[in-house]
N, C-alpha and C positions, 0 to 999 in steps of 0.2 A: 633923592640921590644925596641931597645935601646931608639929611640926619643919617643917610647911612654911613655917609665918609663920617661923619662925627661918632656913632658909634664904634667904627672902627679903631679913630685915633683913642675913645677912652679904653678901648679894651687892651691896644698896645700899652699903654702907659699906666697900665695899673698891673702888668705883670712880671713880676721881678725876673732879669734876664737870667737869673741862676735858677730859678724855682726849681725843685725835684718832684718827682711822684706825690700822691697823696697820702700813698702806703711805700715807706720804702723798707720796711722788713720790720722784722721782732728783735728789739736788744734788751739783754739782759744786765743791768747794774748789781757788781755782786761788792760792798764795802768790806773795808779793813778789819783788824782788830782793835777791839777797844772802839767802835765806832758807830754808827748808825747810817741808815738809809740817806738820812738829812747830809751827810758829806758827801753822799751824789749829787744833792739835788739843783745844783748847777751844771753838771754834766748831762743830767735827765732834761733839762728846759730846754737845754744845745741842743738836743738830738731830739726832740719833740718838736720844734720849728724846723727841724730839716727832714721831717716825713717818715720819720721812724712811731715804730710803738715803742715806747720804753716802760718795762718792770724793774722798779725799782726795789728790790728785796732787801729787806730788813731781816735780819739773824740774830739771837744770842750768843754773841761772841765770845762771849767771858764768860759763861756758864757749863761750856761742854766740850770734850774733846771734836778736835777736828772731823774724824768718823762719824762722830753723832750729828755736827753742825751739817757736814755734807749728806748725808740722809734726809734734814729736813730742808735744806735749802731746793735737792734735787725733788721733793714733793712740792713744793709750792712753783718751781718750775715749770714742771709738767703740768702742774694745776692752770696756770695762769699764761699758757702759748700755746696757740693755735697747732692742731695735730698737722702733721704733714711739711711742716713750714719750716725753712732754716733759722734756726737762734742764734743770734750773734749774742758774746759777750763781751764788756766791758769791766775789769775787776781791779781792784785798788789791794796791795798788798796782801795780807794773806786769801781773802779772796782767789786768787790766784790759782795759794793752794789747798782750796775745797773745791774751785774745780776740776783741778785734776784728780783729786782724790773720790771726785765724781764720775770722773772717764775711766778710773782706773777699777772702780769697785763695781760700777754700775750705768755704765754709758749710756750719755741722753742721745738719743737716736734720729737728730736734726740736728748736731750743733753743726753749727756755721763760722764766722771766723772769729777770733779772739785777740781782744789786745789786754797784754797786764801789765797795769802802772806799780812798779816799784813792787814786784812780786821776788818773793825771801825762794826763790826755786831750787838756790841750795843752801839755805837756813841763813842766820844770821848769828852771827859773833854777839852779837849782845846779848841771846839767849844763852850763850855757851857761859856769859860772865855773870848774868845777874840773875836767869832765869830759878836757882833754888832758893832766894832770898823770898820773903816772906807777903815782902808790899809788893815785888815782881808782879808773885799768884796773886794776888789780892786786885793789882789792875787790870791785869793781863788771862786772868783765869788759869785753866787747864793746858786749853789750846797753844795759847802763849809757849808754853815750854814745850809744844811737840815742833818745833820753828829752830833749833840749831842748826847747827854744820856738824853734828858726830854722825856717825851710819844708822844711827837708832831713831834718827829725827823723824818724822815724816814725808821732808821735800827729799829727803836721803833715801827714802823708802818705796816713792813713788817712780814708775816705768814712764817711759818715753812719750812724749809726746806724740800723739796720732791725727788732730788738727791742723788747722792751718792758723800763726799764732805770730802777731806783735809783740816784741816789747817795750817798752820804754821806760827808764830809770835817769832817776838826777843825780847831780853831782854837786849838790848845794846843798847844805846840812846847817840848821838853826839848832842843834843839839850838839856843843863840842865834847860833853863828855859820851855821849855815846860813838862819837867819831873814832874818841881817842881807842875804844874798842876795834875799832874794824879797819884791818890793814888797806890800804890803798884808798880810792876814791868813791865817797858813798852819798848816801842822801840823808842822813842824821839815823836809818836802820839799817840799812841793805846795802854793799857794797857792790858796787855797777859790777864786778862780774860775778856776785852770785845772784846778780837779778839774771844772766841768762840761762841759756837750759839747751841741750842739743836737739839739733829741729825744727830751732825756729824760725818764720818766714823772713822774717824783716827785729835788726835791735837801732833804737836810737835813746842818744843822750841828750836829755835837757840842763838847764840851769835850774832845778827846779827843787824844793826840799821833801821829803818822804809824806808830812801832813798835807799840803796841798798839791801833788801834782792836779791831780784830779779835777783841781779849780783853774791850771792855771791853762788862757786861752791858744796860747800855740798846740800846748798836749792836745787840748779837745776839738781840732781841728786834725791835729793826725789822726788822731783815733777815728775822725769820719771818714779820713783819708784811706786807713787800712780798709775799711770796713767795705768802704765801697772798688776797692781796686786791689787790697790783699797785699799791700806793701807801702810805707810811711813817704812821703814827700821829699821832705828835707827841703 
Protein backbone atom coordinates (compact mmCIF):
# COMPACT_ATOMS: atom_id res chain seq x y z
CA UNK A 1 0.00 0.00 0.00
CA UNK A 2 2.69 2.15 0.99
CA UNK A 3 4.70 2.13 -2.58
CA UNK A 4 1.60 2.39 -4.15
CA UNK A 5 0.73 5.92 -2.36
CA UNK A 6 4.38 6.59 -3.37
CA UNK A 7 3.93 5.83 -6.86
CA UNK A 8 1.05 7.80 -7.02
CA UNK A 9 2.58 10.98 -5.37
CA UNK A 10 5.54 10.63 -8.14
CA UNK A 11 3.19 10.44 -10.90
CA UNK A 12 1.29 13.59 -9.70
CA UNK A 13 4.36 15.59 -9.38
CA UNK A 14 5.88 15.03 -12.44
CA UNK A 15 3.11 16.15 -14.49
CA UNK A 16 2.87 19.69 -15.51
CA UNK A 17 -0.79 21.08 -14.60
CA UNK A 18 -1.01 22.77 -18.20
CA UNK A 19 0.34 19.61 -20.14
CA UNK A 20 -1.65 19.40 -23.62
CA UNK A 21 -2.14 16.41 -26.00
CA UNK A 22 0.89 14.57 -27.39
CA UNK A 23 -0.51 15.50 -30.83
CA UNK A 24 -2.00 18.83 -30.84
CA UNK A 25 -2.37 19.23 -34.63
CA UNK A 26 -0.08 20.10 -37.92
CA UNK A 27 1.35 23.93 -38.09
CA UNK A 28 2.69 25.23 -40.78
CA UNK A 29 5.75 28.14 -40.46
CA UNK A 30 5.66 30.05 -43.63
CA UNK A 31 8.96 33.08 -43.29
CA UNK A 32 9.22 36.51 -44.62
CA UNK A 33 11.03 38.14 -47.47
CA UNK A 34 14.38 38.32 -47.69
CA UNK A 35 14.47 35.69 -44.98
CA UNK A 36 14.88 32.06 -44.10
CA UNK A 37 13.28 29.24 -42.27
CA UNK A 38 15.91 29.95 -39.33
CA UNK A 39 13.60 33.27 -38.36
CA UNK A 40 11.11 30.78 -37.22
CA UNK A 41 12.92 28.79 -35.49
CA UNK A 42 12.02 30.09 -32.14
CA UNK A 43 8.44 30.02 -32.92
CA UNK A 44 8.88 26.30 -34.12
CA UNK A 45 10.65 25.24 -30.58
CA UNK A 46 7.34 27.16 -28.94
CA UNK A 47 5.06 25.12 -30.50
CA UNK A 48 7.09 21.82 -30.57
CA UNK A 49 6.80 21.74 -26.60
CA UNK A 50 3.24 22.59 -26.71
CA UNK A 51 2.20 19.27 -28.87
CA UNK A 52 2.11 20.61 -32.05
CA UNK A 53 3.90 19.08 -35.26
CA UNK A 54 5.54 21.89 -36.70
CA UNK A 55 6.89 22.26 -40.66
CA UNK A 56 9.03 24.75 -40.78
CA UNK A 57 9.27 25.73 -44.69
CA UNK A 58 12.11 27.28 -46.24
CA UNK A 59 11.48 29.29 -49.77
CA UNK A 60 13.42 31.18 -52.15
CA UNK A 61 12.20 34.31 -51.57
CA UNK A 62 14.20 36.63 -53.65
CA UNK A 63 14.55 34.57 -56.57
CA UNK A 64 10.86 34.28 -58.04
CA UNK A 65 7.73 35.88 -58.22
CA UNK A 66 5.10 35.47 -55.69
CA UNK A 67 3.04 33.00 -58.28
CA UNK A 68 6.06 30.81 -58.57
CA UNK A 69 7.09 31.05 -54.65
CA UNK A 70 3.30 29.96 -53.91
CA UNK A 71 3.31 26.96 -56.36
CA UNK A 72 6.27 25.52 -54.53
CA UNK A 73 5.61 26.37 -51.13
CA UNK A 74 2.04 24.72 -51.73
CA UNK A 75 4.06 21.27 -53.08
CA UNK A 76 6.19 20.85 -50.22
CA UNK A 77 2.96 21.38 -48.13
CA UNK A 78 0.99 18.81 -49.19
CA UNK A 79 4.19 16.79 -49.39
CA UNK A 80 4.99 17.09 -45.70
CA UNK A 81 1.00 16.96 -43.68
CA UNK A 82 -0.74 14.37 -42.97
CA UNK A 83 -3.79 13.75 -45.67
CA UNK A 84 -7.02 14.31 -44.02
CA UNK A 85 -5.83 16.66 -41.17
CA UNK A 86 -6.40 20.31 -40.43
CA UNK A 87 -3.13 22.68 -41.13
CA UNK A 88 -2.88 25.54 -39.31
CA UNK A 89 -0.66 28.24 -40.22
CA UNK A 90 1.63 30.56 -38.89
CA UNK A 91 3.22 33.22 -41.50
CA UNK A 92 5.59 36.33 -40.89
CA UNK A 93 4.97 38.94 -43.48
CA UNK A 94 4.87 38.24 -46.95
CA UNK A 95 4.17 34.86 -46.16
CA UNK A 96 0.97 35.88 -45.57
CA UNK A 97 0.70 36.78 -48.88
CA UNK A 98 1.78 33.40 -50.68
CA UNK A 99 -0.77 32.13 -48.73
CA UNK A 100 -3.43 33.62 -49.97
CA UNK A 101 -2.14 33.65 -53.16
CA UNK A 102 -2.36 29.86 -52.45
CA UNK A 103 -6.25 29.81 -51.55
CA UNK A 104 -6.77 31.93 -54.29
CA UNK A 105 -5.05 30.01 -57.18
CA UNK A 106 -5.15 26.56 -55.65
CA UNK A 107 -6.69 25.80 -52.25
CA UNK A 108 -5.09 23.37 -49.79
CA UNK A 109 -8.14 21.45 -48.93
CA UNK A 110 -7.42 21.10 -44.77
CA UNK A 111 -6.44 24.48 -43.95
CA UNK A 112 -7.27 25.15 -40.53
CA UNK A 113 -6.80 28.51 -38.65
CA UNK A 114 -4.17 31.12 -39.48
CA UNK A 115 -2.56 33.89 -37.87
CA UNK A 116 -0.20 36.54 -39.83
CA UNK A 117 2.36 38.40 -38.16
CA UNK A 118 3.05 41.79 -39.85
CA UNK A 119 1.36 40.66 -43.20
CA UNK A 120 1.58 43.74 -46.21
CA UNK A 121 -2.35 42.58 -47.09
CA UNK A 122 -2.79 45.74 -48.72
CA UNK A 123 1.01 46.41 -49.82
CA UNK A 124 3.24 48.59 -48.53
CA UNK A 125 4.24 52.24 -49.09
CA UNK A 126 7.82 51.29 -49.18
CA UNK A 127 7.56 49.33 -52.22
CA UNK A 128 5.49 52.25 -53.95
CA UNK A 129 8.98 54.50 -52.96
CA UNK A 130 12.00 52.33 -53.35
CA UNK A 131 10.70 49.24 -55.05
CA UNK A 132 12.27 50.28 -58.82
CA UNK A 133 15.65 51.32 -57.56
CA UNK A 134 18.25 48.84 -58.31
CA UNK A 135 19.70 47.48 -54.77
CA UNK A 136 15.65 47.41 -53.84
CA UNK A 137 15.65 44.26 -56.73
CA UNK A 138 18.83 43.16 -55.69
CA UNK A 139 17.65 42.33 -51.78
CA UNK A 140 14.30 42.06 -52.21
CA UNK A 141 14.14 40.04 -55.72
CA UNK A 142 11.13 40.07 -58.04
CA UNK A 143 8.52 39.33 -55.39
CA UNK A 144 9.68 42.29 -53.39
CA UNK A 145 8.07 44.63 -55.91
CA UNK A 146 4.81 42.67 -56.44
CA UNK A 147 4.04 44.05 -52.27
CA UNK A 148 2.68 47.77 -53.06
CA UNK A 149 -0.48 49.50 -52.36
CA UNK A 150 -1.36 50.37 -56.38
CA UNK A 151 -4.30 47.90 -57.92
CA UNK A 152 -1.57 46.08 -59.78
CA UNK A 153 0.14 44.82 -56.70
CA UNK A 154 -0.67 41.35 -55.75
CA UNK A 155 -2.19 41.84 -52.15
CA UNK A 156 -4.42 44.33 -54.49
CA UNK A 157 -5.13 41.61 -56.55
CA UNK A 158 -5.81 38.94 -54.32
CA UNK A 159 -9.93 37.92 -53.28
CA UNK A 160 -11.31 37.54 -49.92
CA UNK A 161 -10.53 35.88 -47.37
CA UNK A 162 -12.29 32.35 -47.01
CA UNK A 163 -10.47 31.08 -43.66
CA UNK A 164 -10.56 31.65 -40.34
CA UNK A 165 -7.73 34.25 -39.73
CA UNK A 166 -5.61 36.24 -36.92
CA UNK A 167 -3.72 39.08 -37.15
CA UNK A 168 -1.21 40.88 -35.49
CA UNK A 169 0.92 43.72 -36.47
CA UNK A 170 3.39 46.28 -34.40
CA UNK A 171 3.73 49.55 -33.88
CA UNK A 172 7.32 49.79 -33.10
CA UNK A 173 9.66 50.40 -35.97
CA UNK A 174 13.78 50.20 -35.67
CA UNK A 175 13.76 51.71 -39.40
CA UNK A 176 12.93 55.63 -39.34
CA UNK A 177 13.52 55.99 -42.64
CA UNK A 178 11.26 53.62 -43.95
CA UNK A 179 8.59 54.88 -41.37
CA UNK A 180 9.00 58.12 -42.74
CA UNK A 181 7.35 56.35 -45.95
CA UNK A 182 4.30 55.06 -44.50
CA UNK A 183 1.63 57.34 -43.21
CA UNK A 184 0.28 56.55 -39.80
CA UNK A 185 1.43 53.82 -37.36
CA UNK A 186 3.66 51.07 -38.51
CA UNK A 187 6.24 48.39 -37.71
CA UNK A 188 9.49 49.77 -39.82
CA UNK A 189 7.22 47.98 -43.15
CA UNK A 190 3.69 47.68 -42.92
CA UNK A 191 1.37 50.20 -41.67
CA UNK A 192 -1.12 48.54 -38.81
CA UNK A 193 -3.95 49.22 -41.18
CA UNK A 194 -2.66 47.81 -44.18
CA UNK A 195 -1.77 44.80 -42.16
CA UNK A 196 -5.60 44.19 -41.96
CA UNK A 197 -7.75 42.56 -44.55
CA UNK A 198 -11.76 42.19 -44.43
CA UNK A 199 -12.82 38.90 -42.79
CA UNK A 200 -10.76 38.63 -40.33
CA UNK A 201 -11.40 36.71 -37.00
CA UNK A 202 -9.69 38.42 -34.48
CA UNK A 203 -6.66 41.83 -35.13
CA UNK A 204 -4.15 42.78 -32.31
CA UNK A 205 -1.42 45.39 -31.79
CA UNK A 206 1.78 44.63 -30.22
CA UNK A 207 4.87 46.83 -29.41
CA UNK A 208 6.70 44.96 -31.52
CA UNK A 209 9.10 45.86 -34.77
CA UNK A 210 8.40 44.09 -38.35
CA UNK A 211 12.07 41.95 -38.01
CA UNK A 212 11.11 40.24 -34.78
CA UNK A 213 7.49 39.92 -34.15
CA UNK A 214 7.90 36.44 -34.73
CA UNK A 215 10.60 36.18 -31.76
CA UNK A 216 9.01 38.12 -29.57
CA UNK A 217 7.15 36.05 -26.49
CA UNK A 218 3.63 37.71 -25.88
CA UNK A 219 3.13 37.20 -29.92
CA UNK A 220 3.97 33.45 -29.68
CA UNK A 221 1.73 32.98 -27.04
CA UNK A 222 -1.29 34.60 -29.07
CA UNK A 223 -0.53 32.75 -31.83
CA UNK A 224 -1.21 29.36 -29.64
CA UNK A 225 -3.92 31.20 -28.22
CA UNK A 226 -5.69 31.86 -31.77
CA UNK A 227 -4.91 28.45 -32.77
CA UNK A 228 -6.30 26.61 -30.09
CA UNK A 229 -9.64 28.87 -29.58
CA UNK A 230 -9.73 31.03 -32.92
CA UNK A 231 -9.45 34.49 -31.37
CA UNK A 232 -6.24 36.39 -29.46
CA UNK A 233 -6.40 36.81 -25.61
CA UNK A 234 -5.43 40.06 -24.84
Amino acid sequence: MKSLLVLLFLMLSTTPSNSQPADSGQVVLLHGLARTSRSMAKLEKFLSTRGYQVINIDYPSRKHRIAELAEMVRQEVMAKTRNREKVHFITHSMGGIILRTIQQNDPLPHLGRVVMLSPPNQGSEVVDVLGNLSLFGFINGPAGREIGTDEQSVPKQLGKIDFELGVITGDRSINWINSLLIPGKDDGKVSIERARIEGMADFLVEHVSHPFIMKDKKVMNECLHFLRNGYFSR
